[in-house]
MARVOMI-214144 format. One line per 3 residues: number of its first residue (from 1); their letters; for each residue x, y, z of C-alpha. Coordinates in steps of 0.2 Angstrom, whole numbers, plus 5000, padded with zeros to 4 digits. Layout:
NUM = A = X Y Z; ... .
This chain:
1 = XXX = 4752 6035 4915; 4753 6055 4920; 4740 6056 4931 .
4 = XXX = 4728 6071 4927; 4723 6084 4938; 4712 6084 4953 .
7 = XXX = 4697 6095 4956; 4693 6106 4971; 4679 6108 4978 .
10 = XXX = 4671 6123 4990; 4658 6134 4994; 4654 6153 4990 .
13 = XXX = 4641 6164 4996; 4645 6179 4983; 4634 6186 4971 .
16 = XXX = 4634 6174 4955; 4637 6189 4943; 4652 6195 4953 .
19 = XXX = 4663 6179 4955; 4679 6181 4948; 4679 6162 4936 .
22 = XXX = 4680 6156 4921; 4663 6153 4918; 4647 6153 4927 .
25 = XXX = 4635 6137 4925; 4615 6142 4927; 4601 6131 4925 .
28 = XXX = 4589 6134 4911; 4572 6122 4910; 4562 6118 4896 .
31 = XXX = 4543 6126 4895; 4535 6121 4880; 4519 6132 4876 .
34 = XXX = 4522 6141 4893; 4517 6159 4891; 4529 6173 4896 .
37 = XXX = 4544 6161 4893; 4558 6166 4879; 4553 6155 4862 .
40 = XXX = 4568 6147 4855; 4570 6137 4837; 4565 6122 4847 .
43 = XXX = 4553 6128 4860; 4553 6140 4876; 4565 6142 4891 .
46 = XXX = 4562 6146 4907; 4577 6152 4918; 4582 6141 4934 .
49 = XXX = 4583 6149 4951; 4600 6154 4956; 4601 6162 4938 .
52 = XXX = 4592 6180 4944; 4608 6191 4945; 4616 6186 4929 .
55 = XXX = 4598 6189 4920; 4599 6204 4928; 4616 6210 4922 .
58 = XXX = 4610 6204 4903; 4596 6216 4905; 4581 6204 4905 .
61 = XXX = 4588 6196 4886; 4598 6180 4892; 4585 6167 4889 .
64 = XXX = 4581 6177 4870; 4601 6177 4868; 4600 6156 4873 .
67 = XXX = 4586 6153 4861; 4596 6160 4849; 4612 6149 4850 .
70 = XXX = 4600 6135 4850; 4596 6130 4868; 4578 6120 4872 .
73 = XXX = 4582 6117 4889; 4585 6096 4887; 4592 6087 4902 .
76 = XXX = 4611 6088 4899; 4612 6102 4886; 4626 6114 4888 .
79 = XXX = 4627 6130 4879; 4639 6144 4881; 4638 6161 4879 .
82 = XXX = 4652 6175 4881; 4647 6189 4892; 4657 6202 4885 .
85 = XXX = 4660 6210 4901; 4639 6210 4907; 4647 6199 4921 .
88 = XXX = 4663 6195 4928; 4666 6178 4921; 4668 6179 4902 .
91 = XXX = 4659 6165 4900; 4639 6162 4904; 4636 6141 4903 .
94 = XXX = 4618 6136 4903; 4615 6116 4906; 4598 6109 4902 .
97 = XXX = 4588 6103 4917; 4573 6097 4906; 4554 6104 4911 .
100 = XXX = 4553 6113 4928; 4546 6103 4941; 4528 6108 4947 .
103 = XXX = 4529 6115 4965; 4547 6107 4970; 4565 6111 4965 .
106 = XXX = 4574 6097 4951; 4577 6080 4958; 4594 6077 4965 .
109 = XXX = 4598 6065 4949; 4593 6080 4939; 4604 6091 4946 .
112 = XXX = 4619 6078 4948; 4620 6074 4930; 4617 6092 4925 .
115 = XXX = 4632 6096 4934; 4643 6083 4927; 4639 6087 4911 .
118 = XXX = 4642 6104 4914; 4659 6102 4922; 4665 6090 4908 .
121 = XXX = 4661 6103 4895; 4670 6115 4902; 4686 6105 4904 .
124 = XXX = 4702 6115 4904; 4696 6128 4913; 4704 6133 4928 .
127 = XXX = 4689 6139 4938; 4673 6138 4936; 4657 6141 4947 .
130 = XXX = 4640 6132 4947; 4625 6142 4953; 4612 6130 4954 .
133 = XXX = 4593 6129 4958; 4596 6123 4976; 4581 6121 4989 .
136 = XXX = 4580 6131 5006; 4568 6116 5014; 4574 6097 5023 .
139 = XXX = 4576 6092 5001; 4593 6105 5001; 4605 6093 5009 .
142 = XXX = 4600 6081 4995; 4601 6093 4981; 4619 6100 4988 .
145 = XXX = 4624 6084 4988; 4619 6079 4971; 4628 6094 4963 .
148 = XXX = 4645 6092 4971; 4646 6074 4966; 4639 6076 4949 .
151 = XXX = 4653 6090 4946; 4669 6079 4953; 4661 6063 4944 .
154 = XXX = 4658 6072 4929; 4677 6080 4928; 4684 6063 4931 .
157 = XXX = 4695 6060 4917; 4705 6042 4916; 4725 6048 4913 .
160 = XXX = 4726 6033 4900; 4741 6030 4893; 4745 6038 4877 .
163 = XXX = 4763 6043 4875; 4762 6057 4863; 4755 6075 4872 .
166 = XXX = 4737 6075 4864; 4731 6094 4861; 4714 6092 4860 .
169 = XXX = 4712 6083 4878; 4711 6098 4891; 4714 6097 4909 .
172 = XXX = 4697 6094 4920; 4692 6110 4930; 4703 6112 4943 .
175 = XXX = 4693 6121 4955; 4673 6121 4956; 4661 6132 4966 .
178 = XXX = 4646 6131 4972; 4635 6145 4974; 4624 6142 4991 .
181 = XXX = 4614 6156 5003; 4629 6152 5016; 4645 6147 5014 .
184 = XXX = 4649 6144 5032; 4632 6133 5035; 4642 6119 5044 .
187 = XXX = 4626 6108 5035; 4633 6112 5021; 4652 6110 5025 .
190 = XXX = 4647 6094 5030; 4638 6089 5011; 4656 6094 5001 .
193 = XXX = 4666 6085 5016; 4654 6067 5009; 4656 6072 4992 .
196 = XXX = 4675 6073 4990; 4675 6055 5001; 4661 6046 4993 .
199 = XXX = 4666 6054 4975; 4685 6050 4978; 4680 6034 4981 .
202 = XXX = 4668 6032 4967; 4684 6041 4954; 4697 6028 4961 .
205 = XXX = 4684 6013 4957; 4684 6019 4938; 4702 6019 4938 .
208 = XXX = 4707 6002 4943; 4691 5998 4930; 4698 6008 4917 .
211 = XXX = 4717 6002 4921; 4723 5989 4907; 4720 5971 4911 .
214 = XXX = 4740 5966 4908; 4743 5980 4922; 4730 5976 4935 .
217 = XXX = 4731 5955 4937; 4725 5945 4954; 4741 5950 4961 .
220 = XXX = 4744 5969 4960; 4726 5970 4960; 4727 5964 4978 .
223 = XXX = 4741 5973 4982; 4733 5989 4977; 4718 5988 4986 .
226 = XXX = 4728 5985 5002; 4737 5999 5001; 4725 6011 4999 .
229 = XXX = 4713 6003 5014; 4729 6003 5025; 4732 6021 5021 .
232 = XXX = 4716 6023 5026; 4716 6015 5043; 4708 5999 5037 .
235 = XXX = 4712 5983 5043; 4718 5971 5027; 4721 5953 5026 .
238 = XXX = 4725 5946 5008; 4725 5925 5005; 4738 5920 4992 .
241 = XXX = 4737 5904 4980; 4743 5895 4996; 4732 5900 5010 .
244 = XXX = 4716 5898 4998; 4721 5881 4995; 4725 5878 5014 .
247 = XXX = 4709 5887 5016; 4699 5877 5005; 4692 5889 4993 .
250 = XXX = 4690 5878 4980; 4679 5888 4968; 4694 5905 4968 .
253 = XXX = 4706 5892 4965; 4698 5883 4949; 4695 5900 4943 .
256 = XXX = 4711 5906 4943; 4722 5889 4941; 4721 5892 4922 .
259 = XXX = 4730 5908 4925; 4751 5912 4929; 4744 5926 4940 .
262 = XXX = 4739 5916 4954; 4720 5922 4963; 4718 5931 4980 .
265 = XXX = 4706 5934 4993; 4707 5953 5000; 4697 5955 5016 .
268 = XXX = 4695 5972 5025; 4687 5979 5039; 4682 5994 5047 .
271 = XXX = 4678 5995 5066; 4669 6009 5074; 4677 6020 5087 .
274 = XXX = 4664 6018 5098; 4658 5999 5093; 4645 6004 5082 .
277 = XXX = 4627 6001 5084; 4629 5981 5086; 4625 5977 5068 .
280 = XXX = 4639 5967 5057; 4639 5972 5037; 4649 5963 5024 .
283 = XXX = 4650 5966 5006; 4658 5958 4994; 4664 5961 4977 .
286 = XXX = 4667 5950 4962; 4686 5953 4955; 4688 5945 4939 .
289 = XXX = 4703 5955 4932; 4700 5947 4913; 4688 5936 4910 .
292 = XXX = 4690 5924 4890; 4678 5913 4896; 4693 5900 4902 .
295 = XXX = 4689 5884 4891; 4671 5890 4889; 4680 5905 4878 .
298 = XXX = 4670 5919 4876; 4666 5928 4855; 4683 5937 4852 .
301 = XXX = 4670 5953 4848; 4669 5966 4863; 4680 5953 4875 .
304 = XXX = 4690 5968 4879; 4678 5975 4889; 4680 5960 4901 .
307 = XXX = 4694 5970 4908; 4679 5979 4917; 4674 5962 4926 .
310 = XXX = 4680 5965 4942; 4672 5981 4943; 4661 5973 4958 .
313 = XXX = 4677 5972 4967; 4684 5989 4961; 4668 5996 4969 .
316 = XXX = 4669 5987 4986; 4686 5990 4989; 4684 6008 4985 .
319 = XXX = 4667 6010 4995; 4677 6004 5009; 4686 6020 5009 .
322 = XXX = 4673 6030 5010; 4665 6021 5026; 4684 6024 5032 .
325 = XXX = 4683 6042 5030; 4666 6044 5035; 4666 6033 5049 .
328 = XXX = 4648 6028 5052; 4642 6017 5068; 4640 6000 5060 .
331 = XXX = 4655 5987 5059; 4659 5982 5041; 4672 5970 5030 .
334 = XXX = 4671 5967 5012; 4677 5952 5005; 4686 5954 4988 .
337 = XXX = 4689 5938 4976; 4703 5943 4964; 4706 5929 4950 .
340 = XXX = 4710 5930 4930; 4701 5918 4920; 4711 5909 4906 .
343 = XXX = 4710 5894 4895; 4727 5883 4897; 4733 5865 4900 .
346 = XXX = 4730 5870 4917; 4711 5879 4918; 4697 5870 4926 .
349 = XXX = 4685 5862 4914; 4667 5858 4910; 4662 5841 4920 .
352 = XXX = 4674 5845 4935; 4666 5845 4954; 4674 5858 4964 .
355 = XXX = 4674 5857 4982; 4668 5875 4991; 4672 5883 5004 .
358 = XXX = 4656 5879 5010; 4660 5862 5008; 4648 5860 4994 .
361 = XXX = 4650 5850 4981; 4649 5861 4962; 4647 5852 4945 .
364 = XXX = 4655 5863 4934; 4645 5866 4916; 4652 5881 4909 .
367 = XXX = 4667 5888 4912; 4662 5904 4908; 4652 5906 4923 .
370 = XXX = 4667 5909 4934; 4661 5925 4946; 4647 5915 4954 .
373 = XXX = 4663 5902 4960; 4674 5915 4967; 4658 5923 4974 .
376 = XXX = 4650 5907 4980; 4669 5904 4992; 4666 5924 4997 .
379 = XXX = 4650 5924 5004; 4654 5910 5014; 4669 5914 5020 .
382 = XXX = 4659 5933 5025; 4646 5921 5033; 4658 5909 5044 .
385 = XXX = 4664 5927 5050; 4648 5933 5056; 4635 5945 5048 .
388 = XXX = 4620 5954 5049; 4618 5960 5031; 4626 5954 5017 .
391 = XXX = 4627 5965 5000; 4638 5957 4985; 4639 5966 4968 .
394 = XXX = 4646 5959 4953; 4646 5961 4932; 4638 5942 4933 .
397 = XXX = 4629 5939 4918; 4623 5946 4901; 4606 5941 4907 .
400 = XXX = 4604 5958 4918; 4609 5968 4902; 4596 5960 4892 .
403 = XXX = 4581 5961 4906; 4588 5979 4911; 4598 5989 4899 .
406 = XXX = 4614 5998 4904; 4606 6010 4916; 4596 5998 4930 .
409 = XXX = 4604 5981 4939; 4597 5968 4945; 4594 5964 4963 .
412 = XXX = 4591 5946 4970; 4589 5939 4989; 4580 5943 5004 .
415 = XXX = 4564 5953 4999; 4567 5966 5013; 4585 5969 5008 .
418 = XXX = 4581 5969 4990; 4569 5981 4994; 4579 5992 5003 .
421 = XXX = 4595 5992 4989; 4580 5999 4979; 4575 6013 4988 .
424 = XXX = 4594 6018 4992; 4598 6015 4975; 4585 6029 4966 .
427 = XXX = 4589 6041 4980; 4608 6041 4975; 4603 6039 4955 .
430 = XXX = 4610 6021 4954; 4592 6012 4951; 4592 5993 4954 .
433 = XXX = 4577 5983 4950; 4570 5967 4960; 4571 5951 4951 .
436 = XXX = 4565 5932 4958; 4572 5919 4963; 4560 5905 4954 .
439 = XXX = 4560 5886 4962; 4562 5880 4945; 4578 5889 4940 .
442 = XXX = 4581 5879 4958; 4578 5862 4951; 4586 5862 4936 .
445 = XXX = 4602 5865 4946; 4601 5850 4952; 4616 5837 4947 .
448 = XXX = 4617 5821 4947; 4635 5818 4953; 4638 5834 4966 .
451 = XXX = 4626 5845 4977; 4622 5859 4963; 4628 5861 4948 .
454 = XXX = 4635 5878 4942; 4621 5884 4928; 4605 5877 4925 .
457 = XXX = 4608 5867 4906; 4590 5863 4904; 4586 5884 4900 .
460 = XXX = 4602 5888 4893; 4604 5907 4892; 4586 5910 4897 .
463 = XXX = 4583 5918 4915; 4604 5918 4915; 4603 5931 4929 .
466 = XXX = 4591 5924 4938; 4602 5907 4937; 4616 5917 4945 .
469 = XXX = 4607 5921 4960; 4600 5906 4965; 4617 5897 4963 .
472 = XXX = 4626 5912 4977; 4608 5909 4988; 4614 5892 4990 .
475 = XXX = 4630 5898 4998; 4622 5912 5011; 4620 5906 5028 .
478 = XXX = 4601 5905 5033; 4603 5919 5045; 4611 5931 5035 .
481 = XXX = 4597 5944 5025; 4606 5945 5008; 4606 5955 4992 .
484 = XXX = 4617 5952 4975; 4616 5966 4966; 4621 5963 4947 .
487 = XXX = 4628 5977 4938; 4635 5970 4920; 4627 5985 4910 .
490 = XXX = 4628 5998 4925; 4647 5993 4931; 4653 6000 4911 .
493 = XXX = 4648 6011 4900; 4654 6008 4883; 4645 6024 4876 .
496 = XXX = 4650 6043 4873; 4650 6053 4889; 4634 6057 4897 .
499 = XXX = 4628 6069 4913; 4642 6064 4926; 4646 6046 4920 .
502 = XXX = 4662 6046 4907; 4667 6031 4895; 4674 6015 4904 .
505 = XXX = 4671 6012 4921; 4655 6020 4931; 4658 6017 4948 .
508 = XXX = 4643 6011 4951; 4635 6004 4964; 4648 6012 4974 .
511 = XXX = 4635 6027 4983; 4622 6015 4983; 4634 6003 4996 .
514 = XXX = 4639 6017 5006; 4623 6025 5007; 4617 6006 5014 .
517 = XXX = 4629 6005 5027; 4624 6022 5034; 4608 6018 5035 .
520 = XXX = 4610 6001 5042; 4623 6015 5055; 4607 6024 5058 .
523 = XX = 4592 6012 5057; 4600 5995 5059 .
């Protein structure tokens, strides 16, 4: 693969009008009915605040000269308009921000999805400059932050690995600026600095998604997570097919036995400087590289999106790089359970009991349900080693697509935890809902030759991710507050590109992780 080109990121306090780019990117909204606001073919517009000097310089007729090409103002419209000298950049972008709020500048997820579709649009471009609606109250952090991740998420471009050059695919932006009162506001400095981390973080995630499944097995999986964590300063330990055994991690092994790549456990940790505030984190990351089912074998349609099924991994391992570069006060280790599920003489089956980590006893009912196993030996190992808070994503079950769509995952465990992942999540724009955990989901789980058994047969596929929680619950110490966050839809968008996510891997819930471990930094 040829690796495509990185974007830079800065600040400029410069007039809009006079910055020497390829394009300037204004915000337009979309007024329907409002008086004095420029009619269009498809309703009115209504020019964005950091817009006034290039409205100026088109003498009071840019929002006519938009109407005219067709803009409305929708959330994630992009029009372009040559300026024909009327400002220094040749090219005028205008990206929809939907109706102007009343009272209060565009919501951060507004702004961050404007700014990646704008950034993608305008691929191949060498420089280009955003002038955004930014606040000037305690909300401007926030909205700064949302526009420098939405423009280095939505220039991400996976380098693939076509072997012929391909003309039509440009280059992402190679440098982006953004337009704030001043540059030197160290507030502000501070904003990009978290962005390039978090985002770098959140770009490397969606590569290892995006990487081939033949190119990216247990193995080199493991070995390229722990070369990027020890680059970063991070402390790495990886478990082989002979130490899990010696270890006991019976439900990794059965998962990956069916396999010639043999599984691994990554663990890494990241120690405060100073000790940190007392509090322990651990997250952990389901890394099923490809998943068939095993004997269980999944529908041949769409199975080659299970390359994606270790997107919960990809996501830890990358969030952990962020912590490392932005080192917040709280001790944290992610726990990362790398295995390749296959059907062969040698797979687990249906009717085996596996012996956990734990020490539990699993009747095995469908091999298909392989990340709650590898998860299951995870969270207990991150519970022998001591923890406060315990957050494990994973692309679990079809059943958080069907009760939630692509957009929203699930989240299951300890009410105040599940809580909190939801308010984290909507204030980085990864939503997660709360779901229960029902008694009878419980019950149904029970088996008559082991301790649990691994699905509950009696509903079948009915409350499937509700299943997959209270299974992992079984495997949390009583201690620990908990929250299993499943992202099957969020972790891989199958669709055309839209705001700041591209096709394939999303990242997601890499922002919502590091946001939690700083606030668990700052609020314990």
């Amino acid at each position: 693969m040829t690796s495509p080109r990185t974007t830079n990121l800065s600040l400029v306090d410069t007039d809009p009008a006079e910055l020497a780019v390829d394009a300037i990117v204004i915000g337009v909204h979309s007024q329907p009915g409002e008086q004095g606001a420029t009619s269009g073919l498809a309703g009115t517009l209504l020019l964005a605040s950091g817009a006034e000097s290039i409205a100026v310089a088109f003498d009071g007729k840019l929002t006519e000269t938009l109407a005219l090409l067709g803009a409305t103002g929708g959330p994630g419209e992009v029009i372009k308009l040559a300026t024909l000298g009327t400002v220094t950049a040749p090219l005028v972008v205008a990206v929809g921000l939907g109706s102007e709020p009343t009272g209060a500048a565009p919501a951060p997820e507004t702004l961050r999805r404007a700014a990646g579709a704008a950034v993608r649009a305008l691929a191949g471009a060498p420089k280009v400059a955003l002038s955004m609606p930014l606040p000037d109250d305690a909300d401007a952090p926030a909205a700064l932050r949302a526009v420098a991740e939405g423009a280095l998420l939505g220039g991400y471009r996976f380098a693939g690995y076509k072997t012929r050059p391909q003309p039509t695919r440009r280059e992402p932006v190679a440098e982006v600026l953004i337009a704030v009162p001043d540059a030197a506001d160290p507030a502000a400095q501070a904003e990009i600095t978290r962005a390039q981390a978090v985002a770098g973080a959140v770009r490397l995630s969606r590569d290892w998604v995006n990487t081939a499944p033949n190119e990216l097995r247990p193995p080199s999986f493991a070995d390229a997570v722990a070369a990027a964590a020890r680059d970063a300063g991070l402390g790495v330990e990886v478990l082989d097919e002979a130490a899990l055994a010696a270890g006991g991690y019976g439900g990794i092994i059965a998962v990956g036995q069916g396999s010639e790549a043999p599984p691994r456990l990554v663990k890494l940790t990241y120690t405060p400087q100073d000790g940190g505030n007392g509090k322990r984190v651990a997250l952990v990351g389901k890394g099923i590289t490809f998943d068939t089912g095993g004997i269980s074998i999944k529908p041949a349609q769409g199975m080659w999106e299970m390359k994606s099924d270790m997107a919960g991994a990809a996501a830890v391992g990358a969030a952990m790089l962020a912590i490392a570069a932005l080192k917040p006060a709280v001790a944290v280790s992610a726990y990362l359970p790398m295995a390749e599920n296959m059907p062969s003489g040698t797979s687990y089956r249906p009717g085996d009991v596996i012996s956990m980590f734990s020490g539990k006893k699993v009747e095995v009912l469908n091999t298909d349900a392989e990340g709650r196993m590898v998860l299951a030996d995870a969270i207990a190992r991150a519970c022998s080693d001591g923890t406060d808070y315990l957050f494990e994503t994973s692309t679990l079950t079809g059943g958080q697509v069907i009760a939630l769509g692509k957009r929203v995952a699930g989240v299951m465990g300890t009410p105040e935890l599940c809580e909190r992942v939801r308010t984290v999540g909507d204030a980085v724009g990864e939503p997660a809902w709360p779901m229960p955990l029902p008694d009878d989901v419980r019950k149904g789980m029970d088996s008559d030759v082991a301790d649990i058994s691994q699905v509950n047969a009696g509903m079948d596929r009915a409350g499937h991710m509700l299943q997959g929680g209270v299974f992992l619950r079984e495997f949390v110490a009583d201690d620990v507050a908990w929250a299993h966050i499943d992202i099957a839809g969020p972790g891989y968008h199958s669709g055309e590109p839209t705001g700041y996510w591209t096709k394939g891997g999303t990242g997601v819930p890499v922002r919502t992780l590091v946001q939690l471990v700083e606030d668990v930094a700052v609020n314990g």
